[in-house]
BALUM-17063 format. One record per atom (N, C-alpha, C): atom name; residue number from 0; residue in three letters; x, y negated, z. Coordinates in pm, whole numbers. Example, Ala and Ser with C-alpha at 12.3 -4.5 7.8 and 13.67 -1.06 7.14 Angstrom:
% BALUM-17063
at:i:aa:east:north:up
N:0:ALA:1319:569:780
CA:0:ALA:1230:450:780
C:0:ALA:1320:330:780
N:1:SER:1285:225:708
CA:1:SER:1367:106:714
C:1:SER:1290:-3:787
This chain:
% BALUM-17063
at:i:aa:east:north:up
N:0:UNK:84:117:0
CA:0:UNK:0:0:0
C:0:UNK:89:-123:0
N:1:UNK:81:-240:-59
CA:1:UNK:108:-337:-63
C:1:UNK:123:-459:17
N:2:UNK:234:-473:105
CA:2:UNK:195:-593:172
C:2:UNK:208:-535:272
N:3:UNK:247:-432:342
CA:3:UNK:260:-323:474
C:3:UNK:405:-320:519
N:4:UNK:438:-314:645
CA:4:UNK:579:-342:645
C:4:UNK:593:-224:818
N:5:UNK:630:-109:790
CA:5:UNK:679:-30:732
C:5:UNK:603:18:595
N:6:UNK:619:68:478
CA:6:UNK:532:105:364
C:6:UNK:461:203:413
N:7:UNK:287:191:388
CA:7:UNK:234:279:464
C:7:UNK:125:334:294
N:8:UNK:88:427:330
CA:8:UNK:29:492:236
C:8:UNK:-114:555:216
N:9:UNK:-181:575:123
CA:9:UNK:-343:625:205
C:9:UNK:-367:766:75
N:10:UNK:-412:916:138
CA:10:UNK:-490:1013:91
C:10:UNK:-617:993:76
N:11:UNK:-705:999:-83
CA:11:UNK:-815:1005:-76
C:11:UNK:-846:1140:-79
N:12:UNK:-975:1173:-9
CA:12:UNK:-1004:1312:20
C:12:UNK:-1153:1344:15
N:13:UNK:-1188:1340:-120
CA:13:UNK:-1371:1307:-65
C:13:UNK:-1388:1139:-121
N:14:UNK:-1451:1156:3
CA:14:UNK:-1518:982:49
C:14:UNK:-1443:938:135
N:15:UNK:-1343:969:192
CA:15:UNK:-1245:984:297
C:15:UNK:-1108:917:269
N:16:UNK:-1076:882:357
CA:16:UNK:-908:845:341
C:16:UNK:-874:840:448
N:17:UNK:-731:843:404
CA:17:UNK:-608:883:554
C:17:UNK:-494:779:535
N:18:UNK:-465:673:577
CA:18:UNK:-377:569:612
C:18:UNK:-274:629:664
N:19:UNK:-174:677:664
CA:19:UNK:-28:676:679
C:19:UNK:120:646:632
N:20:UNK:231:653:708
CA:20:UNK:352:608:707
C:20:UNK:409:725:769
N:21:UNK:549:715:681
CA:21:UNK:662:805:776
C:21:UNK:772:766:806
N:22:UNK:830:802:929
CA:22:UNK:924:720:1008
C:22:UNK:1051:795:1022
N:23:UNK:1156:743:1056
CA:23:UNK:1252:842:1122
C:23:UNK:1228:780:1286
N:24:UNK:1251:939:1357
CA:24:UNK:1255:909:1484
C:24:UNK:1362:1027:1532
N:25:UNK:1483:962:1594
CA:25:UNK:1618:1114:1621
C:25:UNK:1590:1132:1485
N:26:UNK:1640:1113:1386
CA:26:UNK:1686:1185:1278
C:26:UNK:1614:1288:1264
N:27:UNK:1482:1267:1258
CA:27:UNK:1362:1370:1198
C:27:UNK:1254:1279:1151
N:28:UNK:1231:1320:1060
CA:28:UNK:1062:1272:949
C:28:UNK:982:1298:1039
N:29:UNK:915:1188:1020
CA:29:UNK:729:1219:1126
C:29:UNK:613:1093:995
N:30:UNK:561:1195:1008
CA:30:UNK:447:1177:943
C:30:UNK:328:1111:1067
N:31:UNK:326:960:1067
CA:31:UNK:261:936:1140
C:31:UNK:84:887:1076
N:32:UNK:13:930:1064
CA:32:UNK:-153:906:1065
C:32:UNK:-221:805:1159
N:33:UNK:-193:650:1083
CA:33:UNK:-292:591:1147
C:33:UNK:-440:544:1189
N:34:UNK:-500:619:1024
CA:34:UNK:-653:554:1023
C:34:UNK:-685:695:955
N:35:UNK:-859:770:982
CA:35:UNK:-933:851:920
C:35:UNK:-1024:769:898
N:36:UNK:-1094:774:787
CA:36:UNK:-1207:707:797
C:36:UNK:-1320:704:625
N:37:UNK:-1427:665:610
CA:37:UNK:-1498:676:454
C:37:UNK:-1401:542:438
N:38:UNK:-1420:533:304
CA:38:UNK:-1440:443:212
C:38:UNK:-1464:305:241
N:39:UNK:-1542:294:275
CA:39:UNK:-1645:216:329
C:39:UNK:-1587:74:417
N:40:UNK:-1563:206:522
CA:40:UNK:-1516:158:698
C:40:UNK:-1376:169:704
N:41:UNK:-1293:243:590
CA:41:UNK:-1120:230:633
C:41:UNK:-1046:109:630
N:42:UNK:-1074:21:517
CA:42:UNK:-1010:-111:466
C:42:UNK:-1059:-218:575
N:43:UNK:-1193:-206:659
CA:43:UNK:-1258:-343:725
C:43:UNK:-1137:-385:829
């Protein structure tokens, strides 16, 4: 997504989406998931 600082990213799934970013934390990938949500209600 644009304008996000770490670059964060969104899965559409359905009607659905999933807002995430991945981080290093100790020198391991984490897939962190910030938002579930429709369509609708994810962006407000």
């Amino acid at each position: 997504m644009q304008g996000v600082n770490p670059p964060a990213f969104r899965l559409r799934i359905g009607k659905y989406r999933v807002l995430y970013e991945y981080t290093n934390l100790n020198d391991e990938e984490v897939l962190m998931i910030k938002d579930i949500g429709s369509r609708g209600d994810i962006y407000k």
